[in-house]
PyMOL Python script that loads the backbone (N, CA, C, O; Angstrom):
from pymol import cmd

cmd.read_pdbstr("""\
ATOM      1  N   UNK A   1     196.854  68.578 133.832  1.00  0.00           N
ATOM      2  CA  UNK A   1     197.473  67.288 133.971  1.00  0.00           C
ATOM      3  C   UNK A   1     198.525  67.155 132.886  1.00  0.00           C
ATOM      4  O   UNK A   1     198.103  67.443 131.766  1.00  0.00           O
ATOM      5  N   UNK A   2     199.911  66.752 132.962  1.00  0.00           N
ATOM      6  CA  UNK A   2     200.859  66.332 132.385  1.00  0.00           C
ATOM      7  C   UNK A   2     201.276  64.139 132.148  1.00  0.00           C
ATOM      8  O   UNK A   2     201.316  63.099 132.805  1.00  0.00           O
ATOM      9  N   UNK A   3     201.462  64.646 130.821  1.00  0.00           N
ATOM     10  CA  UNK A   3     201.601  63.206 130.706  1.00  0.00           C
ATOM     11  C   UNK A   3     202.303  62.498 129.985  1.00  0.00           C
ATOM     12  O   UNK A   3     201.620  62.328 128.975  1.00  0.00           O
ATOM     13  N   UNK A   4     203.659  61.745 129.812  1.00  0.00           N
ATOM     14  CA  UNK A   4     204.615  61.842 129.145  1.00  0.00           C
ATOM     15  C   UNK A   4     204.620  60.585 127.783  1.00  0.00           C
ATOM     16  O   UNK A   4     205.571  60.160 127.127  1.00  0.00           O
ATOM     17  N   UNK A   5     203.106  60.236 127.717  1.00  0.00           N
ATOM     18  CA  UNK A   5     203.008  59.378 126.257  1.00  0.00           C
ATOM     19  C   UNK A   5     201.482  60.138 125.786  1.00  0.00           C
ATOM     20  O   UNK A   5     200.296  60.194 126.109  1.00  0.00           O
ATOM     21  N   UNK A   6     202.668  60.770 124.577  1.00  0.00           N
ATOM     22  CA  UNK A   6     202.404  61.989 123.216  1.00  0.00           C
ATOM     23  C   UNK A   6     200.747  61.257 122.702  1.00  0.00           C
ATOM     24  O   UNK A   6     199.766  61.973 122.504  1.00  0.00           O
ATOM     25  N   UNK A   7     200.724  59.522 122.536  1.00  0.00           N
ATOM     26  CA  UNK A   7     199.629  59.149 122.060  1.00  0.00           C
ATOM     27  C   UNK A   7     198.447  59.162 123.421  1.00  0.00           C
ATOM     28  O   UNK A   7     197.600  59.972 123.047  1.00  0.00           O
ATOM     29  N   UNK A   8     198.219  58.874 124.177  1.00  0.00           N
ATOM     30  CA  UNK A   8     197.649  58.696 125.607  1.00  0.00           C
ATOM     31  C   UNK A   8     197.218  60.180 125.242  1.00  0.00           C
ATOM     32  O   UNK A   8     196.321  60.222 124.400  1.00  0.00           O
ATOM     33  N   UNK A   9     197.657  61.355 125.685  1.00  0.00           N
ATOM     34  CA  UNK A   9     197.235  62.723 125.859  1.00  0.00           C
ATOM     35  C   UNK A   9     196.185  62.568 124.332  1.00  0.00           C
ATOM     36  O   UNK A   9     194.989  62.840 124.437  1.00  0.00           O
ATOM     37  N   UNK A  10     196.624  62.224 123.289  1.00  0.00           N
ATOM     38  CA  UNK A  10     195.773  62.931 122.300  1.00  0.00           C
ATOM     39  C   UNK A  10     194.612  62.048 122.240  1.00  0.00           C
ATOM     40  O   UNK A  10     193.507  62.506 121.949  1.00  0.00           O
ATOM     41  N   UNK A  11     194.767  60.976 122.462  1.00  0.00           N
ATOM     42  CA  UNK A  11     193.497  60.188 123.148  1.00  0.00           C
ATOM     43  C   UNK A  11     192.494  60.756 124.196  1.00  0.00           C
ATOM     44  O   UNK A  11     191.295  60.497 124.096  1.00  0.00           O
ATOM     45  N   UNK A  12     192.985  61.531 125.199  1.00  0.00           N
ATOM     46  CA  UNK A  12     192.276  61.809 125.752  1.00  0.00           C
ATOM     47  C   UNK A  12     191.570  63.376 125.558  1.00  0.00           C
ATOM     48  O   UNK A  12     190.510  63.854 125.963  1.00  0.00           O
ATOM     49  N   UNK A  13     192.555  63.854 124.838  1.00  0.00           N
ATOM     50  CA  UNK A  13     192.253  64.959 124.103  1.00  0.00           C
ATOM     51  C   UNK A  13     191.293  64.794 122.507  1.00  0.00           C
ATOM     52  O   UNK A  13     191.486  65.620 121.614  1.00  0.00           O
ATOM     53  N   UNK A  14     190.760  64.187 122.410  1.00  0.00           N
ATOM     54  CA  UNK A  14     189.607  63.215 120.962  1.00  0.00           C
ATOM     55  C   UNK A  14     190.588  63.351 119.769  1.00  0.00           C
ATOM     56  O   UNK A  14     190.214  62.818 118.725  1.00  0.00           O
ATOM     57  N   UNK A  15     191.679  63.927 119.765  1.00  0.00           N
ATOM     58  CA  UNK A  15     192.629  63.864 118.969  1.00  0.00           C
ATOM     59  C   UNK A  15     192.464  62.678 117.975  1.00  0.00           C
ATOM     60  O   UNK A  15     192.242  62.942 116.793  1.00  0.00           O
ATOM     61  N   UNK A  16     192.588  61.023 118.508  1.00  0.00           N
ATOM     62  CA  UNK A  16     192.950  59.842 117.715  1.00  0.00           C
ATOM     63  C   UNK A  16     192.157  59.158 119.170  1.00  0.00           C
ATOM     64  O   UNK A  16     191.986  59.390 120.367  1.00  0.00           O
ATOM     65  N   UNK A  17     191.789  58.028 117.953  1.00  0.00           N
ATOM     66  CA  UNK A  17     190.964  56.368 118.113  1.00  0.00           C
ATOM     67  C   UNK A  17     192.071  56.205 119.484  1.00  0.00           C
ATOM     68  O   UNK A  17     193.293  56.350 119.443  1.00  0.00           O
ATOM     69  N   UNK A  18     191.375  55.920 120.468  1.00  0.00           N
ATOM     70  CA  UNK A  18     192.057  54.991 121.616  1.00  0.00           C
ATOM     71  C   UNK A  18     192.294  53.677 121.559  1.00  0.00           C
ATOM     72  O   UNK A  18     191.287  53.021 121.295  1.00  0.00           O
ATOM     73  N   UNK A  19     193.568  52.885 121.760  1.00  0.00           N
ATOM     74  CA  UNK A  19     193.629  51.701 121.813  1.00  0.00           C
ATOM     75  C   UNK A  19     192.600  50.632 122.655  1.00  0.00           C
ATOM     76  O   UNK A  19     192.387  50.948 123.825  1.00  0.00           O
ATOM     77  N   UNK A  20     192.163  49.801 122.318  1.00  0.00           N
ATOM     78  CA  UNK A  20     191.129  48.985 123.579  1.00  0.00           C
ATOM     79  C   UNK A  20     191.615  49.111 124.593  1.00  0.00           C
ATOM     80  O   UNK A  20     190.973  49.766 125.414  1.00  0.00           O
ATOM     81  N   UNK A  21     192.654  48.677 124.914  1.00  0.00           N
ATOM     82  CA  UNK A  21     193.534  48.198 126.372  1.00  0.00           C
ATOM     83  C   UNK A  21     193.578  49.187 127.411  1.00  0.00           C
ATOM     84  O   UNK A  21     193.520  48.914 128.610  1.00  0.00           O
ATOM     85  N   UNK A  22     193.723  50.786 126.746  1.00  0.00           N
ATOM     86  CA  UNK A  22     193.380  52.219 127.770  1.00  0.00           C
ATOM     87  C   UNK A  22     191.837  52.866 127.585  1.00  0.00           C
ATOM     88  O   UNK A  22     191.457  53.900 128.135  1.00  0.00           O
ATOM     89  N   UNK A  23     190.978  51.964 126.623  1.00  0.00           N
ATOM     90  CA  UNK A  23     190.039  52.747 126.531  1.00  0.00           C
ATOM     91  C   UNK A  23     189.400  53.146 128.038  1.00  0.00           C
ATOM     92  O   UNK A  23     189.448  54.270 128.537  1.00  0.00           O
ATOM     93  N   UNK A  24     188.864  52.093 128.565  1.00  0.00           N
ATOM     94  CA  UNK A  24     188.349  52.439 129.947  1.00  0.00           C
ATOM     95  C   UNK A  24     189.165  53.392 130.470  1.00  0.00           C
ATOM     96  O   UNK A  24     188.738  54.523 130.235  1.00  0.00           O
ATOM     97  N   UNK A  25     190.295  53.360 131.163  1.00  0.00           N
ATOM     98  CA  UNK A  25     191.457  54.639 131.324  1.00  0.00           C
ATOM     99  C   UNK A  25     191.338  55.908 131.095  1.00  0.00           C
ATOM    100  O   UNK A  25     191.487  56.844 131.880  1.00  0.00           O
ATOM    101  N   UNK A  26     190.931  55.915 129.455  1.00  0.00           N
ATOM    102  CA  UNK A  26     190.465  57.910 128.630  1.00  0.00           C
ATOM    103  C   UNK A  26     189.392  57.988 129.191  1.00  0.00           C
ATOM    104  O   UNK A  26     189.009  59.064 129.650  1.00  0.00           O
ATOM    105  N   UNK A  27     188.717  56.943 129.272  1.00  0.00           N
ATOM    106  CA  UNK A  27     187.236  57.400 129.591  1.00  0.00           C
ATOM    107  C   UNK A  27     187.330  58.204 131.329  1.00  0.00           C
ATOM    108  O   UNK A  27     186.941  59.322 131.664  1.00  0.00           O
ATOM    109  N   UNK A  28     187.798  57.441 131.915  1.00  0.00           N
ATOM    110  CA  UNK A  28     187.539  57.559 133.414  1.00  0.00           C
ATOM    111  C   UNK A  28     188.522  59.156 133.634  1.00  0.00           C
ATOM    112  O   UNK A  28     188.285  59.932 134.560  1.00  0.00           O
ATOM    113  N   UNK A  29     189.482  59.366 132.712  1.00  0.00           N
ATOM    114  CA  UNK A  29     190.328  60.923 132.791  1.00  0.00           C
ATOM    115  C   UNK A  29     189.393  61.446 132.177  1.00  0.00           C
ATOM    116  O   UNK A  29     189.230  62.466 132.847  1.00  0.00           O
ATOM    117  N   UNK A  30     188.718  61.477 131.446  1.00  0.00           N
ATOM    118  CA  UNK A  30     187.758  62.616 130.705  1.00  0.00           C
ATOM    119  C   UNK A  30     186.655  62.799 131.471  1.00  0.00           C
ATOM    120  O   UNK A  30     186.131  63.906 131.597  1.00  0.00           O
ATOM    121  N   UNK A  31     186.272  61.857 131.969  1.00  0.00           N
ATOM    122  CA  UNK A  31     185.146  62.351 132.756  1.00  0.00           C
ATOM    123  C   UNK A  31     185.519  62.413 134.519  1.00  0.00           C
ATOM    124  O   UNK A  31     184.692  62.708 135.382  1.00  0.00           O
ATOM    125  N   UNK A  32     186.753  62.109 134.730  1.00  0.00           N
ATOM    126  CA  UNK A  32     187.333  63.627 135.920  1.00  0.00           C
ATOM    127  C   UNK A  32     187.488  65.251 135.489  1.00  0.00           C
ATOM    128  O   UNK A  32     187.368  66.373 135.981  1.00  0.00           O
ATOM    129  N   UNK A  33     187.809  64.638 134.325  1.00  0.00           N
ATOM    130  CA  UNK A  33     188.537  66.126 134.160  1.00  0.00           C
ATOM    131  C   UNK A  33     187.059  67.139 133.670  1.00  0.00           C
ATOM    132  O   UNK A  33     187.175  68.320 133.342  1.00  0.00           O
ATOM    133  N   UNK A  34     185.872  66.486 133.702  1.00  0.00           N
ATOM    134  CA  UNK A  34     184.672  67.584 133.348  1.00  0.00           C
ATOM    135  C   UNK A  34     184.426  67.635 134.788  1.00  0.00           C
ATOM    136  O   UNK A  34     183.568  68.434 135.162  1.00  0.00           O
ATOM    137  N   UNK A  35     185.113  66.821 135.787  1.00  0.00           N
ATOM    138  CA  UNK A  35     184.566  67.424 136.946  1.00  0.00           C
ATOM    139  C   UNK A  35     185.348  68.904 137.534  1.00  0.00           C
ATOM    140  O   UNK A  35     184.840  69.743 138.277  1.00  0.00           O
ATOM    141  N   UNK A  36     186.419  68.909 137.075  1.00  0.00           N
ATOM    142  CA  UNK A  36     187.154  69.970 137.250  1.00  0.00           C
ATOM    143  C   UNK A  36     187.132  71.132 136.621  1.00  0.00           C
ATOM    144  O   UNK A  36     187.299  71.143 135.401  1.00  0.00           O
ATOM    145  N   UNK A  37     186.931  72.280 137.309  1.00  0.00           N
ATOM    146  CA  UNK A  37     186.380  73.411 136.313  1.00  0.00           C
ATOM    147  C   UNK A  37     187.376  74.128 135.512  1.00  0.00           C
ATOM    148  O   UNK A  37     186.889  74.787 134.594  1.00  0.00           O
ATOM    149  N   UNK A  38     188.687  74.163 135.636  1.00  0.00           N
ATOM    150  CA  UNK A  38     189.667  74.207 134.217  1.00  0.00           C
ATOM    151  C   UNK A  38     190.550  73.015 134.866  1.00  0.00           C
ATOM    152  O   UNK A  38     191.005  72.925 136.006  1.00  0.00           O
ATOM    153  N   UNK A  39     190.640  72.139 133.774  1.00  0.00           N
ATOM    154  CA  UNK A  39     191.887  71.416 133.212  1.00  0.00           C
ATOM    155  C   UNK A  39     191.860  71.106 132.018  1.00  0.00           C
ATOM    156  O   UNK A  39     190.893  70.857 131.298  1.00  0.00           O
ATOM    157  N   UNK A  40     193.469  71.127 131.693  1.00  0.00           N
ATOM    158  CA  UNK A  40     194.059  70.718 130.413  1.00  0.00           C
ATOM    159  C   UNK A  40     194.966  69.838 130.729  1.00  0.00           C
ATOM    160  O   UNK A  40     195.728  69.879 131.695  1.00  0.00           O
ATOM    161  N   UNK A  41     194.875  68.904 129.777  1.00  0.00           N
ATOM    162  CA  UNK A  41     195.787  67.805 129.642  1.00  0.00           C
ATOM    163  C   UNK A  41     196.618  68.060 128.680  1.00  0.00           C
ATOM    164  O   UNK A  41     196.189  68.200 127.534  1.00  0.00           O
ATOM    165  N   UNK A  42     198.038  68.174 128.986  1.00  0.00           N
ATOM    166  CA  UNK A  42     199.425  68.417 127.678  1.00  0.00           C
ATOM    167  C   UNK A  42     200.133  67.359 128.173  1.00  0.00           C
ATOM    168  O   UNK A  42     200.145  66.752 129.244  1.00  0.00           O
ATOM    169  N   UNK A  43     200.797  67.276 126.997  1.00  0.00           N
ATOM    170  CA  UNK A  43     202.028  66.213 126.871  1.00  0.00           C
ATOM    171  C   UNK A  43     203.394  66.800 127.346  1.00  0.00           C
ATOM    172  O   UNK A  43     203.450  67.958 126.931  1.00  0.00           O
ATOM    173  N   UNK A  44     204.175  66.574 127.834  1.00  0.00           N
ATOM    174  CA  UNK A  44     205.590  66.813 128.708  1.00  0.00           C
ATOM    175  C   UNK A  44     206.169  65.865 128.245  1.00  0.00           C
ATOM    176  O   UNK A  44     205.463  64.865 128.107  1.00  0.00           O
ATOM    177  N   UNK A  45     207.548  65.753 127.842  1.00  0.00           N
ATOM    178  CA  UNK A  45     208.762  64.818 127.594  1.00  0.00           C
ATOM    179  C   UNK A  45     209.026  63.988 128.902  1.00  0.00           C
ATOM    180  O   UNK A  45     209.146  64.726 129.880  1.00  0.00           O
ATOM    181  N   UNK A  46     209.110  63.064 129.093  1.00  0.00           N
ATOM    182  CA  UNK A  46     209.499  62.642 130.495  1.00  0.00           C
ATOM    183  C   UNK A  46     210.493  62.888 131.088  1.00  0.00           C
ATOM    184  O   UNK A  46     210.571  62.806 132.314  1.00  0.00           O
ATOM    185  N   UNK A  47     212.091  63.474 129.805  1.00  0.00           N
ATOM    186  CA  UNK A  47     213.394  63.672 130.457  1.00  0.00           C
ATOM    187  C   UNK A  47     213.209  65.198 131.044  1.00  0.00           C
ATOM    188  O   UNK A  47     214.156  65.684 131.661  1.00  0.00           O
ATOM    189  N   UNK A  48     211.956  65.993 130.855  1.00  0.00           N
ATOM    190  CA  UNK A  48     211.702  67.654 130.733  1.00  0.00           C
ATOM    191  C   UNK A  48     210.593  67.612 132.806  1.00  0.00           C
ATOM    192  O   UNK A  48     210.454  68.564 133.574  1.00  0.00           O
ATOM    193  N   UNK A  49     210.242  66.597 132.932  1.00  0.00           N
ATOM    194  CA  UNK A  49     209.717  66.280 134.044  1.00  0.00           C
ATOM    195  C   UNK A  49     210.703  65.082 134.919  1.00  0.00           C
ATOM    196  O   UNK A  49     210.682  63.955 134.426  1.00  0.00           O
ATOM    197  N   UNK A  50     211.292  65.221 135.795  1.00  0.00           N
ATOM    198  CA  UNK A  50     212.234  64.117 136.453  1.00  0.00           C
ATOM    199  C   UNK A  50     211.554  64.428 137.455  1.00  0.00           C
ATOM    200  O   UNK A  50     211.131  63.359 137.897  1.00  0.00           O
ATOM    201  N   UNK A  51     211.271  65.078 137.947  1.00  0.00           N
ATOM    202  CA  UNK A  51     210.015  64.441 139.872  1.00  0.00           C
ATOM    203  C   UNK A  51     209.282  64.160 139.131  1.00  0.00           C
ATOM    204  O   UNK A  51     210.010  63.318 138.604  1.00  0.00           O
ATOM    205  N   UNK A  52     208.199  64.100 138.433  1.00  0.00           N
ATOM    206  CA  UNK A  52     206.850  63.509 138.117  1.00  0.00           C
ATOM    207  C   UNK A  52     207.545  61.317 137.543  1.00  0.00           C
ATOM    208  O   UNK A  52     206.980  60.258 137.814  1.00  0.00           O
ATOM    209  N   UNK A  53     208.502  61.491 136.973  1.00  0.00           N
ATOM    210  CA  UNK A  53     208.822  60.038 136.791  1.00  0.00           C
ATOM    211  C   UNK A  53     209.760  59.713 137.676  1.00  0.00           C
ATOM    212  O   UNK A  53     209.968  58.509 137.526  1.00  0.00           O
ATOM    213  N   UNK A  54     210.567  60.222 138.678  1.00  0.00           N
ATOM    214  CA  UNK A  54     211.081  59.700 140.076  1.00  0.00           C
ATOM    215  C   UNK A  54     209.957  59.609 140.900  1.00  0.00           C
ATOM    216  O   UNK A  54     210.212  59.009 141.944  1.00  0.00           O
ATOM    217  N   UNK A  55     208.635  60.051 140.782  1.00  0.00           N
ATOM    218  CA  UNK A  55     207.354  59.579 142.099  1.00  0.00           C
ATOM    219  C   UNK A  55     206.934  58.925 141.382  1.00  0.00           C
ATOM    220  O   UNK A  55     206.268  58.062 141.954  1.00  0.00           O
ATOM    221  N   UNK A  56     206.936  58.811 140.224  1.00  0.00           N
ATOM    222  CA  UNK A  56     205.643  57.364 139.904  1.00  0.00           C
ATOM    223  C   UNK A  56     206.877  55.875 140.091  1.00  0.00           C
ATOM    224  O   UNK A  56     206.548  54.748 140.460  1.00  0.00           O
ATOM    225  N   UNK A  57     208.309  56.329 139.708  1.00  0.00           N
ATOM    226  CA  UNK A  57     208.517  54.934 139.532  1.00  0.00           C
ATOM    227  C   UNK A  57     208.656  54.307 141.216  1.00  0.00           C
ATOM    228  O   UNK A  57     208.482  53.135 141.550  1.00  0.00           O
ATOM    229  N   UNK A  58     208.972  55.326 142.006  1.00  0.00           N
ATOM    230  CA  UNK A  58     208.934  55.247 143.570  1.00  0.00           C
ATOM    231  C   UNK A  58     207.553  54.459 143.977  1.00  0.00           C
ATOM    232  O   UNK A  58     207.393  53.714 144.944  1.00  0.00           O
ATOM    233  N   UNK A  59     206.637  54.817 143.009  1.00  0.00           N
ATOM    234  CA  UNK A  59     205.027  54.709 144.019  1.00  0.00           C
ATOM    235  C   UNK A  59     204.650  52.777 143.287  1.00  0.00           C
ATOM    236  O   UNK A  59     203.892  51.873 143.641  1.00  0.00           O
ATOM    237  N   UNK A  60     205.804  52.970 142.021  1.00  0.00           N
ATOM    238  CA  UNK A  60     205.756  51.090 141.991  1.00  0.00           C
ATOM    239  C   UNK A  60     206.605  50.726 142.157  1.00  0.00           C
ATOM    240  O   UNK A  60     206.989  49.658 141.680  1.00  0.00           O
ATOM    241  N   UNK A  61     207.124  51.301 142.744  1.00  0.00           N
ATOM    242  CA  UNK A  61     208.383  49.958 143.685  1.00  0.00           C
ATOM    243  C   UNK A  61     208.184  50.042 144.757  1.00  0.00           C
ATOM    244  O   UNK A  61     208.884  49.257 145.396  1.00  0.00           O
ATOM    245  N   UNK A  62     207.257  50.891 145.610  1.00  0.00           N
ATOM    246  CA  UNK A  62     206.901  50.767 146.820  1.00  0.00           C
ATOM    247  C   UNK A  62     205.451  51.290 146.816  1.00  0.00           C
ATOM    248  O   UNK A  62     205.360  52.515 146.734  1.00  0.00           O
ATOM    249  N   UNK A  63     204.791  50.890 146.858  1.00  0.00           N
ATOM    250  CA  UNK A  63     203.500  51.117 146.823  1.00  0.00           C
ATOM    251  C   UNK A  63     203.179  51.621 148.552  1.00  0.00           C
ATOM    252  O   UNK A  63     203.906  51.294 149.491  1.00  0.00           O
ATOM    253  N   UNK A  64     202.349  52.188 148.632  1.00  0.00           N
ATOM    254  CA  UNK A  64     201.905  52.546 150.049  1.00  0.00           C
ATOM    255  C   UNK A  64     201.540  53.869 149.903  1.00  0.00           C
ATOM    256  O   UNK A  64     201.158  54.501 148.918  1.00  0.00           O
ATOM    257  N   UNK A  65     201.848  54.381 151.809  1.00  0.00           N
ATOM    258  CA  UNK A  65     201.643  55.914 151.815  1.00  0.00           C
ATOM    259  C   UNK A  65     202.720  56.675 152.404  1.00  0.00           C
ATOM    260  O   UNK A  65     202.840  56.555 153.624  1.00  0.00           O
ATOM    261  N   UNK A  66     203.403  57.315 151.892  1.00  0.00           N
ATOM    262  CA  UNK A  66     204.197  58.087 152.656  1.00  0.00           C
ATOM    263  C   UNK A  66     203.837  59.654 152.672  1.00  0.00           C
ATOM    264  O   UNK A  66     203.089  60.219 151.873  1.00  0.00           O
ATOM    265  N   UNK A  67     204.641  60.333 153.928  1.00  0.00           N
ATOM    266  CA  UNK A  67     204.916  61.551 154.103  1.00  0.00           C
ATOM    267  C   UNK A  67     205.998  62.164 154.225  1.00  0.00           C
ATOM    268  O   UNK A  67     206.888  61.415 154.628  1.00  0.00           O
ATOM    269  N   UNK A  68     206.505  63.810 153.953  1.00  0.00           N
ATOM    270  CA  UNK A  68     207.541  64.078 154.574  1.00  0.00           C
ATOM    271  C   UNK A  68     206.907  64.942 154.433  1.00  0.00           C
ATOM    272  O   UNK A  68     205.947  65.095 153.677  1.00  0.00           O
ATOM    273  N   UNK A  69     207.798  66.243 155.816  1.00  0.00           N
ATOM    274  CA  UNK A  69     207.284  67.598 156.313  1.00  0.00           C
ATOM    275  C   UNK A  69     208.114  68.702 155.910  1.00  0.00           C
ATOM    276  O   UNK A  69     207.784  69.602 155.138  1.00  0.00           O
ATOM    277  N   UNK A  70     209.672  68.501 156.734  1.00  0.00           N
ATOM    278  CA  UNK A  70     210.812  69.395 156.464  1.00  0.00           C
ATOM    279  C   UNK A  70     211.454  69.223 155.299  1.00  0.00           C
ATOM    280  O   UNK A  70     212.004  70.277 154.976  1.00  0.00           O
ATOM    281  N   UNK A  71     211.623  68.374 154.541  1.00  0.00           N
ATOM    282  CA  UNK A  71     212.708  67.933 153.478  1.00  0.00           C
ATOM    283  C   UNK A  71     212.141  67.043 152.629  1.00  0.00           C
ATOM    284  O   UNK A  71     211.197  66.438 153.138  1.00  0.00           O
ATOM    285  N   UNK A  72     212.410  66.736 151.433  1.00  0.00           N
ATOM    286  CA  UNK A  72     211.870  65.852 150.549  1.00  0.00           C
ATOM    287  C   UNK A  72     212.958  64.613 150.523  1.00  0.00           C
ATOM    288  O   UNK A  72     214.172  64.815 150.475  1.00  0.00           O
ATOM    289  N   UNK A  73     212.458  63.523 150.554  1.00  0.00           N
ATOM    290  CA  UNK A  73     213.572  62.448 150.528  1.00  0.00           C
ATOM    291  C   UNK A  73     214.889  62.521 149.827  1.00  0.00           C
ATOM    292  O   UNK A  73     214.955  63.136 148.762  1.00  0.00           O
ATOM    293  N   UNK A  74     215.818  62.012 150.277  1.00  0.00           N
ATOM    294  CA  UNK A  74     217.093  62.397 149.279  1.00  0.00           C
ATOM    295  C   UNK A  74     217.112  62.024 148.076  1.00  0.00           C
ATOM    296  O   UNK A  74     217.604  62.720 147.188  1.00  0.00           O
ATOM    297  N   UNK A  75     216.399  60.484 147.808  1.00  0.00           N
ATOM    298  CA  UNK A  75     216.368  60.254 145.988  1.00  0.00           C
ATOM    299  C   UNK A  75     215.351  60.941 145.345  1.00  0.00           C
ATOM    300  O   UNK A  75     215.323  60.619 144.157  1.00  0.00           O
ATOM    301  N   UNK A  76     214.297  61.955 145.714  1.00  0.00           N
ATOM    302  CA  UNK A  76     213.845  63.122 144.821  1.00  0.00           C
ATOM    303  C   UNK A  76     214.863  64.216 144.474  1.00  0.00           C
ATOM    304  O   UNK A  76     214.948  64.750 143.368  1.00  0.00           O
ATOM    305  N   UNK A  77     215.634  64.495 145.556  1.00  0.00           N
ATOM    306  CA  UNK A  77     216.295  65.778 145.622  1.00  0.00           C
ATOM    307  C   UNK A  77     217.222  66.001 143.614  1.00  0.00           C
ATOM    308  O   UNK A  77     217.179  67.026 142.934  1.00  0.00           O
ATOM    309  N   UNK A  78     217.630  65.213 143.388  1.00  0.00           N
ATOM    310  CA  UNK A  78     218.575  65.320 142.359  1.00  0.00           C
ATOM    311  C   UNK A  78     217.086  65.330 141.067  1.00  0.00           C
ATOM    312  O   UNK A  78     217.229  66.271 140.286  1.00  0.00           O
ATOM    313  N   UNK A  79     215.995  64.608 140.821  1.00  0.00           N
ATOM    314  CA  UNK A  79     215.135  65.448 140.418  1.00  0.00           C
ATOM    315  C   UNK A  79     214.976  66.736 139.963  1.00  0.00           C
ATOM    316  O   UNK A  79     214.938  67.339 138.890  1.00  0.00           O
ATOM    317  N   UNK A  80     214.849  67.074 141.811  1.00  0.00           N
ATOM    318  CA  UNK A  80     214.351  68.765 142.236  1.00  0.00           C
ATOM    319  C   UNK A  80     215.165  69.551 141.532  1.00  0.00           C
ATOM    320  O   UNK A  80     214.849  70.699 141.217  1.00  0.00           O
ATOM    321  N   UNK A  81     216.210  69.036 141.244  1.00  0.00           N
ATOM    322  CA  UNK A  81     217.511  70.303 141.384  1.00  0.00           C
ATOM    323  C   UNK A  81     217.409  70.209 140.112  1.00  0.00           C
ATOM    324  O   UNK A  81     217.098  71.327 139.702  1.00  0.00           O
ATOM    325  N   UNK A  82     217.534  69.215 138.944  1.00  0.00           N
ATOM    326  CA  UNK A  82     217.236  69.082 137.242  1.00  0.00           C
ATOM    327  C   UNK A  82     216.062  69.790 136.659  1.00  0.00           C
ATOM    328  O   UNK A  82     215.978  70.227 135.512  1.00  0.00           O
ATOM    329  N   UNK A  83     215.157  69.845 137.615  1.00  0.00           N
ATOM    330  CA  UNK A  83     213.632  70.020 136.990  1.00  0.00           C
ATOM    331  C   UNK A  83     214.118  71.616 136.978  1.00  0.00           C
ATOM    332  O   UNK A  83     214.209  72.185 135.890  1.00  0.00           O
ATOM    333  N   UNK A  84     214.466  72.413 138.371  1.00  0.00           N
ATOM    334  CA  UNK A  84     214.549  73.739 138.343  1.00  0.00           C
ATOM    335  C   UNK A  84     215.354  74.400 137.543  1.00  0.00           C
ATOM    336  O   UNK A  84     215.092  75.303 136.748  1.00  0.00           O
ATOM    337  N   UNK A  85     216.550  73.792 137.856  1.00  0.00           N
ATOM    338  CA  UNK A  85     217.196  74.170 136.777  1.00  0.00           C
ATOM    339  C   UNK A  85     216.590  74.430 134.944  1.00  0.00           C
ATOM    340  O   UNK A  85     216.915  75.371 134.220  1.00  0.00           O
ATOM    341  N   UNK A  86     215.807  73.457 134.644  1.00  0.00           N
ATOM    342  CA  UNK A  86     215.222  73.283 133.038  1.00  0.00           C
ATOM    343  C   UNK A  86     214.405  74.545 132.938  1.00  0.00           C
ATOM    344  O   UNK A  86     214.304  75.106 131.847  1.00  0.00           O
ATOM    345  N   UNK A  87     213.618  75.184 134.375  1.00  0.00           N
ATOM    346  CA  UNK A  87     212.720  76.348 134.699  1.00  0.00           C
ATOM    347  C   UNK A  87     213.349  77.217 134.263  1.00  0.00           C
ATOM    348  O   UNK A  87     213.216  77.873 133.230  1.00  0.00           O
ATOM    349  N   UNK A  88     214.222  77.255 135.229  1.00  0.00           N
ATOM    350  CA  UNK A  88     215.462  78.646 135.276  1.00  0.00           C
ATOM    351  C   UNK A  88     215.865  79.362 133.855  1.00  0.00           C
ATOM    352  O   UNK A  88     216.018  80.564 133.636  1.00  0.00           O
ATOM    353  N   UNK A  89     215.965  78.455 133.124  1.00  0.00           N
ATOM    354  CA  UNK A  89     216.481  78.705 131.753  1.00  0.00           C
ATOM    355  C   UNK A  89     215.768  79.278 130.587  1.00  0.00           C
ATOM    356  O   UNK A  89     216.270  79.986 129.714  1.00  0.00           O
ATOM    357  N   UNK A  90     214.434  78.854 130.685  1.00  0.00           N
ATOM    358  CA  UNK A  90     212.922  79.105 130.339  1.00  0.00           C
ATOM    359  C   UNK A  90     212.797  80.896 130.273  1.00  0.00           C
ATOM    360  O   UNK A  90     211.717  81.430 130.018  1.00  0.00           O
TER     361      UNK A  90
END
""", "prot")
cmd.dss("prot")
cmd.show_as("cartoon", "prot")
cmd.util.cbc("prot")
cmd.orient("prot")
């Protein structure tokens, strides 16, 4: 799991004291993530991930369910093409 606030990850990583307000939150990721037989939780920059913060801000401004099959919507696409690119270079 990737997650783009540096304090949140080390929280959930026992790193540092959790704030009250996400405690319930660490709790409920830590005890998914023992359901899963490897995961790690790291921290990612948010400008280093652009689809992971073009779908979340999509999924609150429109909440629901969508699909696509052949093509990914056009306002991911410029995302897609930033994120690979950051790969490529790697």
């Amino acid at each position: 799991m990737e997650g783009d606030s540096q304090q949140l990850v080390r929280c959930i990583q026992g790193e540092i004291t959790c704030p009250t307000e996400v405690e319930v939150v660490v709790e409920d990721v830590r005890r998914s993530r023992n359901l899963v037989r490897e995961c790690e939780v790291v921290f990612v920059r948010r400008s280093a991930n652009g689809v992971a913060d073009a779908l979340a801000k999509d999924g609150l401004r429109d909440p629901g369910v969508r699909t696509w099959e052949a093509r990914p919507p056009d306002w991911l696409l410029s995302p897609l093409g930033k994120d690979n690119r950051l790969i490529s270079c790697i």
